[in-house]
PAVEXMAR-884969 format. One line per 8 residues: number of its first residue (from 1); their letters; for each residue x, y, z negated of N, C-alpha, C. Coordinates in steps of 0.02 Angstrom, whole numbers, plus 50000, padded with zeros to 5 digits. Layout:
<nodes>
NUM = a = X/Y/Z/X/Y/Z/X/Y/Z; ... .
</nodes>
This chain:
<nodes>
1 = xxxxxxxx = 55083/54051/43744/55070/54117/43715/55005/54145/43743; 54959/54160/43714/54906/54187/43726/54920/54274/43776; 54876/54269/43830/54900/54328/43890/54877/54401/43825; 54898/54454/43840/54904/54529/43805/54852/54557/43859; 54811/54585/43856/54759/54635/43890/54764/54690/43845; 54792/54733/43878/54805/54799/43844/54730/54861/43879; 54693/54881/43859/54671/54942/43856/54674/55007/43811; 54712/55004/43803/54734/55057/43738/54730/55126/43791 .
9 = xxxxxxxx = 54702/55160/43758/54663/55230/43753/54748/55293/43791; 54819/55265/43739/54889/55293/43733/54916/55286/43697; 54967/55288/43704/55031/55259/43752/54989/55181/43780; 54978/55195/43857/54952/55145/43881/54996/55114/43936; 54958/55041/43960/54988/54980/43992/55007/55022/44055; 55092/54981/44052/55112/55022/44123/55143/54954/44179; 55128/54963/44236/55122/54938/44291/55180/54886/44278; 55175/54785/44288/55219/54762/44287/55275/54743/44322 .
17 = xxxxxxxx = 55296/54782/44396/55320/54774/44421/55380/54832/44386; 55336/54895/44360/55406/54957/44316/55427/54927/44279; 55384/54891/44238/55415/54868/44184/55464/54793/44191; 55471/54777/44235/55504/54727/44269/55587/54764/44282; 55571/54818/44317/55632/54843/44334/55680/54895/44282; 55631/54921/44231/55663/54931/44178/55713/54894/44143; 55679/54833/44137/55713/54773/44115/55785/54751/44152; 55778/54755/44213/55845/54763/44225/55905/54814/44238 .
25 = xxxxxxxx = 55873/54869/44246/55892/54926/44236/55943/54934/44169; 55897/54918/44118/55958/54940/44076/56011/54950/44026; 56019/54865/44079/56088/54875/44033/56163/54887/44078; 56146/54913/44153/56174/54929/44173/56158/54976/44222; 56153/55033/44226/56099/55074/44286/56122/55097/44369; 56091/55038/44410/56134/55091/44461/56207/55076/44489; 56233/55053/44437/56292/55013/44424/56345/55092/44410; 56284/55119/44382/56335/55171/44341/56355/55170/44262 .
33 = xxxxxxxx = 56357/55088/44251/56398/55070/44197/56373/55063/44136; 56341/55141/44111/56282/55154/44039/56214/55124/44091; 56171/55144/44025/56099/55118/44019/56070/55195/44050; 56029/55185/44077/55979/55264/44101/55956/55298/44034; 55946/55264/43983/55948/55302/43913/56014/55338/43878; 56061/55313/43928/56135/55342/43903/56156/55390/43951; 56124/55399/44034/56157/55448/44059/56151/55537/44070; 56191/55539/44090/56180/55625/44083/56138/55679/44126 .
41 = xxxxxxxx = 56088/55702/44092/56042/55738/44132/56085/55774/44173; 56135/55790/44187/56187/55826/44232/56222/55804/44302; 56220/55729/44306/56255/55669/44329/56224/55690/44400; 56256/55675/44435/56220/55657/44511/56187/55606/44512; 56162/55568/44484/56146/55506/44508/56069/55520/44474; 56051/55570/44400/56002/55575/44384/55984/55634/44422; 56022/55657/44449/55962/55739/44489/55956/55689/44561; 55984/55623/44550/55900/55590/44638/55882/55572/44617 .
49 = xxxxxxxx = 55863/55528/44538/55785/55536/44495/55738/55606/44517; 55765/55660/44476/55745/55727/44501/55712/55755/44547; 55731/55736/44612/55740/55761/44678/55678/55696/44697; 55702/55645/44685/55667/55612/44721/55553/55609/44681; 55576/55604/44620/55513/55606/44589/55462/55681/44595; 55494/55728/44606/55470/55778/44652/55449/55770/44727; 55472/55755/44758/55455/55719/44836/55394/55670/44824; 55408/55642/44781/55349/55560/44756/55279/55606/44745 .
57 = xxxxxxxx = 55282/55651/44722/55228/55679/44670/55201/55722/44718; 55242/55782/44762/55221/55828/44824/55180/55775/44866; 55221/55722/44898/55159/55693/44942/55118/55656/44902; 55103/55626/44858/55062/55582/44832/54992/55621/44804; 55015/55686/44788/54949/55738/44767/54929/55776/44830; 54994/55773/44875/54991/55816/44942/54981/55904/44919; 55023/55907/44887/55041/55969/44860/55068/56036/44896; 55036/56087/44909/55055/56146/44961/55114/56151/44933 .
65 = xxxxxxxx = 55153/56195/44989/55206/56209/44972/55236/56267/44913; 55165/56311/44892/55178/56357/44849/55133/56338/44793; 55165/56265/44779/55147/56243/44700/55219/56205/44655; 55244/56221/44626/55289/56220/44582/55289/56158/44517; 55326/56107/44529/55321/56044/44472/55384/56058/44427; 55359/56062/44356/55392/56068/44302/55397/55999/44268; 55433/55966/44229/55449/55908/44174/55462/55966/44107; 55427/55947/44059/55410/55983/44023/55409/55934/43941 .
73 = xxxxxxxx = 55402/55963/43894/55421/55914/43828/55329/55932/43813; 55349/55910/43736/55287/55942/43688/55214/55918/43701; 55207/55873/43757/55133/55817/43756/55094/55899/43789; 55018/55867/43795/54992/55916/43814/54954/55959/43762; 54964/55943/43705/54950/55984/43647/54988/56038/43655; 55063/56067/43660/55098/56114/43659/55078/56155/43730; 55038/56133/43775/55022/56177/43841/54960/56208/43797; 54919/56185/43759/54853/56218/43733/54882/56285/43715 .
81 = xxxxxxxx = 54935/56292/43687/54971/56371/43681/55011/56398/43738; 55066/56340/43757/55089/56377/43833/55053/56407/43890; 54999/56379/43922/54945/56412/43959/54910/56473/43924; 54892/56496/43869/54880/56570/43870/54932/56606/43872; 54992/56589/43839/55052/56609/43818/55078/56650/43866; 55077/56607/43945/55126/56613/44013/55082/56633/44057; 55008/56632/44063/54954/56678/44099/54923/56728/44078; 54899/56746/44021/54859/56801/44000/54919/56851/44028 .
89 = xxxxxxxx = 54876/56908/44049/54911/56968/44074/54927/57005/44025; 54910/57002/43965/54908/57071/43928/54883/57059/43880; 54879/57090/43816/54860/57087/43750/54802/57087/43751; 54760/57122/43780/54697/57139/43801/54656/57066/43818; 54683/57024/43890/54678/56994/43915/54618/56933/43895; 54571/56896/43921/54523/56855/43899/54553/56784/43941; 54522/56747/43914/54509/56664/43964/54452/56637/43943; 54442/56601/43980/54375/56567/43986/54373/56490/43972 .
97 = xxxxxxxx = 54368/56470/43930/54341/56379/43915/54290/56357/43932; 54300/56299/43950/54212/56242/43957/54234/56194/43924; 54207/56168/43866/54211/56119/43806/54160/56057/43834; 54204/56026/43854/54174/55957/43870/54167/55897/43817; 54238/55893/43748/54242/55851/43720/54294/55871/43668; 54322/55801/43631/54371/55831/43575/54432/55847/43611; 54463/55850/43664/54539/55883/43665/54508/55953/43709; 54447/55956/43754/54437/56030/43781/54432/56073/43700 .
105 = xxxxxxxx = 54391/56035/43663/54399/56076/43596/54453/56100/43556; 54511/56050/43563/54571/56094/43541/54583/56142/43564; 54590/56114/43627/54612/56169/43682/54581/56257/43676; 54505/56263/43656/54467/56318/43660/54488/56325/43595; 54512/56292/43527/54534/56310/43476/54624/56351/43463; 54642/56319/43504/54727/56334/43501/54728/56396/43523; 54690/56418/43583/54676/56475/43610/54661/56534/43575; 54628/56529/43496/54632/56572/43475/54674/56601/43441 .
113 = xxxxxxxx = 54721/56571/43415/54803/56612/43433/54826/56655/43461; 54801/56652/43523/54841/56697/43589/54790/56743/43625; 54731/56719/43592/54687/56812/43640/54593/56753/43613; 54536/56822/43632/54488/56771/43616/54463/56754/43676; 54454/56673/43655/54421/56649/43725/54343/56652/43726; 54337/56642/43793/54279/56641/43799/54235/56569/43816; 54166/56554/43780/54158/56490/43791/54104/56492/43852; 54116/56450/43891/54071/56460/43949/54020/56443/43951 .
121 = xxxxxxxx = 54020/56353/43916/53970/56299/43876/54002/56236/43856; 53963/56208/43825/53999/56164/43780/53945/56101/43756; 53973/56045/43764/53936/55988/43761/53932/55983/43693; 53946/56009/43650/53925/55975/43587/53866/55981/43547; 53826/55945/43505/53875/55908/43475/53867/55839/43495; 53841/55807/43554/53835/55755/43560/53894/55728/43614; 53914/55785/43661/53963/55755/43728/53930/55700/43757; 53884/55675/43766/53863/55622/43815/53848/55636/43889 .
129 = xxxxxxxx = 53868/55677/43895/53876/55736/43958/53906/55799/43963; 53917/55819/44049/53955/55867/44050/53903/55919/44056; 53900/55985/44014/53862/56021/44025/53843/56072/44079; 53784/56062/44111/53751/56071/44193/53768/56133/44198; 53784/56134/44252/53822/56198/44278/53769/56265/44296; 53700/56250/44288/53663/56301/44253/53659/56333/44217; 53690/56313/44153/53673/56328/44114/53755/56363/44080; 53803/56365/44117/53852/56399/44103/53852/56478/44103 .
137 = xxxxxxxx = 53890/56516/44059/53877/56580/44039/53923/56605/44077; 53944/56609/44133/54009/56651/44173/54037/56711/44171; 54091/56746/44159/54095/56816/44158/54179/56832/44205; 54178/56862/44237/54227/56882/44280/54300/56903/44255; 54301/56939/44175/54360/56961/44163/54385/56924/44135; 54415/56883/44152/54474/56820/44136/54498/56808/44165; 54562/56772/44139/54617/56772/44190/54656/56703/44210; 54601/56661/44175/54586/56592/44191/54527/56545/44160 .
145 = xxxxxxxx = 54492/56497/44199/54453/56480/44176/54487/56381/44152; 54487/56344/44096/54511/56289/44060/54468/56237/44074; 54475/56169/44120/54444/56132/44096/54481/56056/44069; 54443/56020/44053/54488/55952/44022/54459/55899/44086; 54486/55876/44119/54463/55857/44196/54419/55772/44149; 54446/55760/44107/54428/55672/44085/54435/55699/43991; 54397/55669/43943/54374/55668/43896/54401/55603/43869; 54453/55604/43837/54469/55507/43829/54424/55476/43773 .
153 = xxxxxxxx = 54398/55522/43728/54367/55503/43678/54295/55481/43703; 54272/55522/43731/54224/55524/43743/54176/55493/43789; 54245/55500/43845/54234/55439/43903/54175/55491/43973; 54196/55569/43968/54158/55594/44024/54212/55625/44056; 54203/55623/44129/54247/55640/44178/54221/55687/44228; 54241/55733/44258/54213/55774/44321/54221/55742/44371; 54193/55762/44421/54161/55727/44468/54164/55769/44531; 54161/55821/44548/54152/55884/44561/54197/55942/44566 .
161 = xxxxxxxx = 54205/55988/44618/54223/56030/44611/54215/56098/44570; 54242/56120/44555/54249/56180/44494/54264/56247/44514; 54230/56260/44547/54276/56352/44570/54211/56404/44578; 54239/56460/44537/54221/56514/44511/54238/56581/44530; 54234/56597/44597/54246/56671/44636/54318/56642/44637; 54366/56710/44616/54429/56701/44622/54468/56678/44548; 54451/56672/44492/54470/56644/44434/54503/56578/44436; 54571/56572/44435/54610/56541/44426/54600/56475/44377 .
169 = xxxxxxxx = 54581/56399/44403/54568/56338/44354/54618/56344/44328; 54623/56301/44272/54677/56252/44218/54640/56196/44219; 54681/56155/44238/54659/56093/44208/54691/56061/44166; 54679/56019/44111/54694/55981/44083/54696/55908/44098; 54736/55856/44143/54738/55818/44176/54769/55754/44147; 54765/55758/44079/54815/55717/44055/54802/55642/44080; 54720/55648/44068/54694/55536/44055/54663/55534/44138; 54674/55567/44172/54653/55547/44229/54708/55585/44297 .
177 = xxxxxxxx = 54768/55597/44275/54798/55634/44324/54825/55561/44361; 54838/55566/44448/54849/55504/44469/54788/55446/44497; 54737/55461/44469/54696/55387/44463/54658/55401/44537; 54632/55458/44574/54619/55477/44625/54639/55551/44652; 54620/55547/44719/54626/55627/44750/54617/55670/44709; 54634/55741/44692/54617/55773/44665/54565/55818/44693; 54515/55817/44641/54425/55849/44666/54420/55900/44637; 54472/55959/44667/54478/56035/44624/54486/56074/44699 .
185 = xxxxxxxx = 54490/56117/44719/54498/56156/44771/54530/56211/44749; 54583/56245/44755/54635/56267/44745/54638/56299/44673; 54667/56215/44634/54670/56248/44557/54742/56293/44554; 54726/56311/44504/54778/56345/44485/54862/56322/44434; 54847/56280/44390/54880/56267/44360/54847/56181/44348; 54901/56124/44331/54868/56060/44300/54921/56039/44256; 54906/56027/44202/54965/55995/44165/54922/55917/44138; 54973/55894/44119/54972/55823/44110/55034/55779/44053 .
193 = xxxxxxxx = 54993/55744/43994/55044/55714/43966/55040/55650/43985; 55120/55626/43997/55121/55562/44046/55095/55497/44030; 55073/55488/43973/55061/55424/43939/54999/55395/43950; 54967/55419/44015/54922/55353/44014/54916/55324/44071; 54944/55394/44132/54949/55352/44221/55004/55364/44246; 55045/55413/44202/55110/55419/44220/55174/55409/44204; 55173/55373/44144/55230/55348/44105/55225/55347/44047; 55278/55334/44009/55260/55330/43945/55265/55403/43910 .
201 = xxxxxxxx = 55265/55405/43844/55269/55475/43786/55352/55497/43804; 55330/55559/43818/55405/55603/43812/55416/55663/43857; 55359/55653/43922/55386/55699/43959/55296/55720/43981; 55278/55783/43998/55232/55832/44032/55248/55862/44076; 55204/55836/44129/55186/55849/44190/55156/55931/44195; 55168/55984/44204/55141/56042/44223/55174/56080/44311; 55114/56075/44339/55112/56096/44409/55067/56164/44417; 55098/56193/44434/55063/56269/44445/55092/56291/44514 .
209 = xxxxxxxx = 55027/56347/44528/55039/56407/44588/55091/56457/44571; 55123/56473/44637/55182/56510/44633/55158/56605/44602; 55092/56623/44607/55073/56677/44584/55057/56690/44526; 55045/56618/44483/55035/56624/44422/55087/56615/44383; 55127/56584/44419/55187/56567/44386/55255/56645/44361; 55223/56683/44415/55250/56751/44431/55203/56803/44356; 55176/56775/44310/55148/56800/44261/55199/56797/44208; 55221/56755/44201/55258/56710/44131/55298/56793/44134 .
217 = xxxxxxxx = 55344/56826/44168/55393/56879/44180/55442/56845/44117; 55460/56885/44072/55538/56902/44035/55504/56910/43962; 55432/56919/43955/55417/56939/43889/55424/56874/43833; 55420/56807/43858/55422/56754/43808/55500/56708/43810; 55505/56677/43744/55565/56636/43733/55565/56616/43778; 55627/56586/43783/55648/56546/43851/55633/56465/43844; 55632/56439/43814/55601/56367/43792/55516/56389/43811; 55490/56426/43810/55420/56439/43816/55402/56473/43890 .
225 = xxxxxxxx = 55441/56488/43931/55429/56509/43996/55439/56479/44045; 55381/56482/44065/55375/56410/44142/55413/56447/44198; 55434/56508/44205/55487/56517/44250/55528/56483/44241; 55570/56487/44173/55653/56454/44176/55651/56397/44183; 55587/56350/44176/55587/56283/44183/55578/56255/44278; 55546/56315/44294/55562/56321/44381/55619/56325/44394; 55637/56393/44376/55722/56409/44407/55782/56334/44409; 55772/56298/44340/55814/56283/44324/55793/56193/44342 .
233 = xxxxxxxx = 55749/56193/44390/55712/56119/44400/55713/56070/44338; 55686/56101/44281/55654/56089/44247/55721/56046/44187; 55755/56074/44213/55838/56076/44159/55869/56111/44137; 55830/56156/44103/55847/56202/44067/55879/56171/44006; 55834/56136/43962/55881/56099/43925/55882/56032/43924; 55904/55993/43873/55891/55913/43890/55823/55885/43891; 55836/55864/43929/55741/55844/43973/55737/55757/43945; 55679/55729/43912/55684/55685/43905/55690/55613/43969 .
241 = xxxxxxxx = 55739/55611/43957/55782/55558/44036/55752/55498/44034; 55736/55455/43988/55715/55385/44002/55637/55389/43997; 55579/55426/43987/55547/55439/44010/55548/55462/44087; 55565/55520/44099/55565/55536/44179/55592/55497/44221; 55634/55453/44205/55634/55386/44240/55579/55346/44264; 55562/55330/44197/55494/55287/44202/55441/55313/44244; 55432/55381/44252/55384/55401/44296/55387/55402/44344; 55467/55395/44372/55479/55393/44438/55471/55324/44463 .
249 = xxxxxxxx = 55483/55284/44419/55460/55217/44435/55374/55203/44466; 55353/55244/44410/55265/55225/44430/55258/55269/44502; 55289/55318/44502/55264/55346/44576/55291/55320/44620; 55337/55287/44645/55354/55228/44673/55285/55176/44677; 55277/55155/44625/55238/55113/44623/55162/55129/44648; 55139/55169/44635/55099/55210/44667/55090/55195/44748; 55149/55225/44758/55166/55226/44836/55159/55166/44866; 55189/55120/44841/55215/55049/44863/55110/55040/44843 .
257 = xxxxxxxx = 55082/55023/44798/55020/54982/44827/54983/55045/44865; 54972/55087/44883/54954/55121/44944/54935/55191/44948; 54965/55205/44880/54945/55263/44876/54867/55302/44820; 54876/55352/44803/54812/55373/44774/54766/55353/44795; 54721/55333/44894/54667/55317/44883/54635/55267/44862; 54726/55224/44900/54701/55157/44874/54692/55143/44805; 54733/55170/44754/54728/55164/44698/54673/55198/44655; 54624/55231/44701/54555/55264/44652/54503/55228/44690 .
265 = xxxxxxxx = 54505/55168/44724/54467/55111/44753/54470/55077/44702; 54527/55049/44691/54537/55006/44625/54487/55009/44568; 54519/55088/44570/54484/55118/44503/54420/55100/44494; 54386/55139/44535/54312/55117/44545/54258/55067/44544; 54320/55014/44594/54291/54947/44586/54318/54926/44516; 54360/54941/44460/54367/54906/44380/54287/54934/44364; 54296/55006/44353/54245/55033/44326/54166/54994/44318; 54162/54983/44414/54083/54977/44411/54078/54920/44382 .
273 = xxxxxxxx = 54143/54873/44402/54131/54784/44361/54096/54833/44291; 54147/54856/44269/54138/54850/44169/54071/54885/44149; 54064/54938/44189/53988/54983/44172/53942/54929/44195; 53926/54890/44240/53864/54849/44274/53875/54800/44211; 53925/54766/44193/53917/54718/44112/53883/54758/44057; 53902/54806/44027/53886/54840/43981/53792/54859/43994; 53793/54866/44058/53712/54911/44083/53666/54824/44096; 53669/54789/44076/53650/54723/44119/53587/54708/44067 .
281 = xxxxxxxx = 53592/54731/44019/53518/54720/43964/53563/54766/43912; 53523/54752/43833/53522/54796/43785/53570/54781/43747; 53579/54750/43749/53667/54702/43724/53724/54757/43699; 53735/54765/43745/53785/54838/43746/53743/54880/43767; 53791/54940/43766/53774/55011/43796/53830/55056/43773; 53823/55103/43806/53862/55168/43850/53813/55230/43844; 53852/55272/43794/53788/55323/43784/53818/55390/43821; 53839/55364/43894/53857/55428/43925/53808/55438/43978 .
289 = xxxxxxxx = 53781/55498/43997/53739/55503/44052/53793/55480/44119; 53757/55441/44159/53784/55402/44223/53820/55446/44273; 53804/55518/44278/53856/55583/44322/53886/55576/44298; 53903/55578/44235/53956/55604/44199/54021/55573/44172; 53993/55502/44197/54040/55428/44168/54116/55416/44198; 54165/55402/44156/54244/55423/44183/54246/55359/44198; 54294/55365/44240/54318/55287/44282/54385/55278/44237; 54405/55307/44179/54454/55301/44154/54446/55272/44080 .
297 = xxxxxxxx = 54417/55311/44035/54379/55291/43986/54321/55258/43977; 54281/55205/43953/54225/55157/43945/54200/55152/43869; 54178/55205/43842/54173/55203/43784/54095/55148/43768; 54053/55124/43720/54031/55067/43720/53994/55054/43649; 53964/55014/43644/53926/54998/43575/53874/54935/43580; 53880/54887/43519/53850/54833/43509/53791/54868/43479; 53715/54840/43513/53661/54859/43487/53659/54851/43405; 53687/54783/43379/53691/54789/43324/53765/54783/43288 .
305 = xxxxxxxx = 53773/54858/43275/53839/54876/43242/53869/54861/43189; 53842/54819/43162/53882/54767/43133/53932/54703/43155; 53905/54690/43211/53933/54653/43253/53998/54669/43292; 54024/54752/43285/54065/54773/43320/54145/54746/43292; 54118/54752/43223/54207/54725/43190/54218/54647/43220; 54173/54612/43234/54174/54524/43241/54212/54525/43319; 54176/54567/43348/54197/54577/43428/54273/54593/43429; 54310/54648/43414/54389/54668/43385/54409/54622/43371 .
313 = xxxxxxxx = 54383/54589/43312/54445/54538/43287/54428/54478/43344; 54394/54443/43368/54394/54388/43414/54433/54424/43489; 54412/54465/43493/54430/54502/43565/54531/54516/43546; 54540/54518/43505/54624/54538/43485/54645/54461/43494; 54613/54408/43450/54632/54351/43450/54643/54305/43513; 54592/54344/43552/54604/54299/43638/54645/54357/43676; 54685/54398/43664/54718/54415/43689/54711/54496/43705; 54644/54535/43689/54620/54608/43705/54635/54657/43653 .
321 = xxxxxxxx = 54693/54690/43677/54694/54731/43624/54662/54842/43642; 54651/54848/43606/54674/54933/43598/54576/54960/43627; 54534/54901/43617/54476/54912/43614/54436/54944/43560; 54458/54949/43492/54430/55012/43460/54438/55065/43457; 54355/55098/43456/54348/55166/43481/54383/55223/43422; 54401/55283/43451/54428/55322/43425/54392/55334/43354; 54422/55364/43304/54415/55350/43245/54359/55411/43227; 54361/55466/43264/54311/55517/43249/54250/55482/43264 .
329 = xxxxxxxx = 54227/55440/43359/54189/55415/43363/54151/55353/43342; 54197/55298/43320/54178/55230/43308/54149/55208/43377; 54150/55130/43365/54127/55091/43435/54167/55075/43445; 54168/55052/43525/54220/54996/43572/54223/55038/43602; 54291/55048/43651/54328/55095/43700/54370/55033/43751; 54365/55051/43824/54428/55003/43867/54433/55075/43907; 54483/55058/43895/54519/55096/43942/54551/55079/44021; 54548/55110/44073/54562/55071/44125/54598/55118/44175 .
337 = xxxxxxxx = 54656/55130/44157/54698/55171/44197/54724/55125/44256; 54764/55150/44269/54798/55132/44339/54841/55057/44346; 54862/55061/44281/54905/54996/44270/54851/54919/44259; 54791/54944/44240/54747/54886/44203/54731/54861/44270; 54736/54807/44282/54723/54772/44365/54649/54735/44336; 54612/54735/44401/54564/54697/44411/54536/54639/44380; 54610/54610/44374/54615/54543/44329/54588/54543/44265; 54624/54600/44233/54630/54593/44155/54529/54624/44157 .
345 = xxxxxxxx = 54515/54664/44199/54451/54690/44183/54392/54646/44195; 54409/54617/44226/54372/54515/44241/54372/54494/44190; 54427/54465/44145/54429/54431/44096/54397/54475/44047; 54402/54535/44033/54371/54564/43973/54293/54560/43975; 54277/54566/44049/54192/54559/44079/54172/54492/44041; 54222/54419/44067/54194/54374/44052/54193/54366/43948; 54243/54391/43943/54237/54391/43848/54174/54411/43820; 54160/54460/43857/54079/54495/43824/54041/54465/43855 .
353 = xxxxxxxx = 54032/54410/43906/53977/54384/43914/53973/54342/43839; 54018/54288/43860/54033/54231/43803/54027/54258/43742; 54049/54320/43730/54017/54330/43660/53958/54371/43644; 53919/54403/43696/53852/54390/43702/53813/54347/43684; 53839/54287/43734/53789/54235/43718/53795/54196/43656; 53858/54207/43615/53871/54161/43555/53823/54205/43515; 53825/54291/43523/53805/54328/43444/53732/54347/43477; 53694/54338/43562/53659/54388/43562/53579/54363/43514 .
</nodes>
């Protein structure tokens, strides 16, 4: 059978040692008889999932003690409304965006729903960078400032810390939450949909400060208030279970190869392999300015773009899949989260030589 090299953008490749133990997992869990897709978010045996994947996540981010982890539904599209929803103070109330790419752009779009935002700056229309922090328009009355920490489309990542007097970050953490330390200094809020370093589709990651969290009060539904999803450790209602499994698996896994730093070493070293191939002559290219380049996303282009469909279909055929670029952008995309080992990013290095040299 020809080997699978997955870089897919999401629902992406998850670590084979989880997916090993899934496999035995479930058809009997625990030896509590059902499958972990059959047991009851109520059970004792799933609140030390619970208990324990909270513990995994506090030390692994090294999380103060007055920050608060929610499991949450709705991807991180449904936080683009919950975050003004559960922070704006008041009808009145402003926030602040920095538009880095296409999901900070939802994000500054969804927002207008719930109060007007304010744009700080904004990479478009090209995004081949994050826009220089000169040149940002700042204004004090807001009551949070939004950023998208990684751009998956786009393939630009921060680098840098982000803080603005006392204005409370958001981040949007979805394609890079996990992959290293976190390079924020006391954000405020981070949410995250789990599907690309943290598990599969089903469950959102939202971690917030205990003062902001003290905003949400009594005025919104209860499905929509990040209190009751505190109070109630994040069981308020049925929480998707075989997902939050799975995540507890990867943070395990996490742990077990050494942890976040070790695992944003990794990172780094995939990265520079795949950027130093791509940068090596005119062959390829990467039309992101070099600050700005994500160790997560690798977005990409054959000088002559015609050549890009020949590359896909040979590159699928030896085994690479989930390398075409997003459909707004066109091009080649790899993706290289946490699960993609060294290995698979070797072999993809050596594919584009070889088919370099066949087409260059």
């Amino acid at each position: 059978m020809t080997p699978c090299y997955n870089f897919s953008a999401g629902p992406s490749l998850l670590p084979e040692p989880v997916v090993q133990q899934i496999r035995e997992d479930l058809p009997n869990w625990n030896g509590q008889g059902p499958s972990i897709m059959e047991i009851s978010h109520r059970s004792k045996a799933f609140d030390e999932v619970v208990e324990e994947s909270q513990t995994l996540l506090r030390e692994l981010l090294q999380l103060p003690d007055n920050y608060q982890i929610l499991w949450m539904q709705g991807g991180a599209s449904s936080q683009f409304s919950l975050v003004p929803m559960n922070l704006l103070k008041g009808p009145d109330s402003k926030a602040a965006y920095l538009v880095s790419g296409s999901w900070s752009q939802k994000a500054f779009d969804t927002a207008h729903y719930h109060t007007q935002p304010h744009l700080i700056a904004s990479g478009a229309p090209d995004f081949d960078r994050l826009p220089p922090r000169k040149l940002w328009e700042v204004r004090e009355d807001v009551d949070y400032l939004h950023i998208t920490s990684n751009e998956t489309i786009h393939g630009i990542q921060f680098h840098h810390n982000v803080n603005i007097n006392d204005i409370p970050l958001v981040i949007d953490g979805s394609s890079d939450i996990l992959c290293r330390p976190l390079p924020y200094d006391n954000f405020g809020l981070l949410y995250a949909g789990a599907q690309k370093n943290l598990g599969p589709a089903g469950v959102t990651l939202v971690i917030i400060r205990d003062d902001l969290l003290e905003r949400s009060g009594d005025r919104l539904a209860p499905m929509f208030n990040y209190q009751n999803f505190a109070t109630k450790k994040s069981l308020y209602n049925t929480p998707p279970v075989f997902s939050w499994y799975v995540c507890n698996l990867v943070l395990r896994w996490i742990k077990a190869e050494g942890g976040i730093e070790a695992i944003h070493r990794q990172n780094q070293n995939k990265a520079f392999a795949l950027y130093s191939e791509i940068g090596r002559d005119d062959f390829y290219h990467n039309p992101v300015e070099i600050a700005s380049r994500s160790l997560m996303n690798v977005p990409f282009r054959i000088h002559k773009p015609e050549l890009e469909a020949r590359f896909l279909a040979e590159a699928e055929a030896a085994g690479f899949i989930g390398l075409k670029g997003h459909r707004s952008v066109g091009g080649l995309r790899a993706s290289l989260y946490n699960a993609v080992t060294p290995h698979h990013v070797f072999a993809l290095v050596k594919f584009m030589q070889n088919f370099k040299k066949q087409h260059g």
